[in-house]
C-alpha positions in Angstrom: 0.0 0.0 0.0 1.5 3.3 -1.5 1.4 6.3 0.9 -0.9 9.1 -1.0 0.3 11.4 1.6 1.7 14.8 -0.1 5.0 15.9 0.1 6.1 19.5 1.4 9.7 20.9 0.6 10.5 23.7 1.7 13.7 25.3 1.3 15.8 28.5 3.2 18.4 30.9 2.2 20.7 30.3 5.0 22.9 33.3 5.3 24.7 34.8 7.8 21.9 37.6 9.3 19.9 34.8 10.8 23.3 33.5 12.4 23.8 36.9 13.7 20.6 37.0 15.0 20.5 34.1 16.9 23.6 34.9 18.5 22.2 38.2 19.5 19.7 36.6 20.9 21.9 34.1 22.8 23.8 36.8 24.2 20.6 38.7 25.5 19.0 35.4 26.9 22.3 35.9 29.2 22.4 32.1 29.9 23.4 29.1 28.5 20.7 27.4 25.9 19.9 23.8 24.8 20.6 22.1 21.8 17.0 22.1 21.1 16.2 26.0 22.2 18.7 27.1 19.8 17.7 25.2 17.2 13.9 25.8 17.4 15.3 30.1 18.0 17.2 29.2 14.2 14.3 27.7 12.4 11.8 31.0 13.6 14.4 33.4 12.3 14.8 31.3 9.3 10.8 31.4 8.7 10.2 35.2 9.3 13.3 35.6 6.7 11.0 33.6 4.2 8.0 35.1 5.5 6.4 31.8 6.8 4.5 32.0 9.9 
């Protein structure tokens, strides 16, 4: 049984601004962050860059 599920790509300009960002942010959260809190921070700058909400 085939999966008739469809298929979203969706694909981000990675350049340094959102890098900046997130250390910005980083620095302001004035503590250290998880794996996982930096990551999720990354992927929000990276959708308000595309404008994806």
């Amino acid at each position: 049984m085939q999966n008739n599920l469809s298929k979203v790509e969706t694909n981000y300009k990675i350049d340094a601004t959102q890098l900046e960002r997130l250390v910005e942010w980083l620095r302001k959260s004035n503590r250290p962050q998880s794996l996982k809190s930096l990551t999720r921070r990354y992927i929000e700058l990276l959708k308000e860059s595309a404008g994806v909400k």
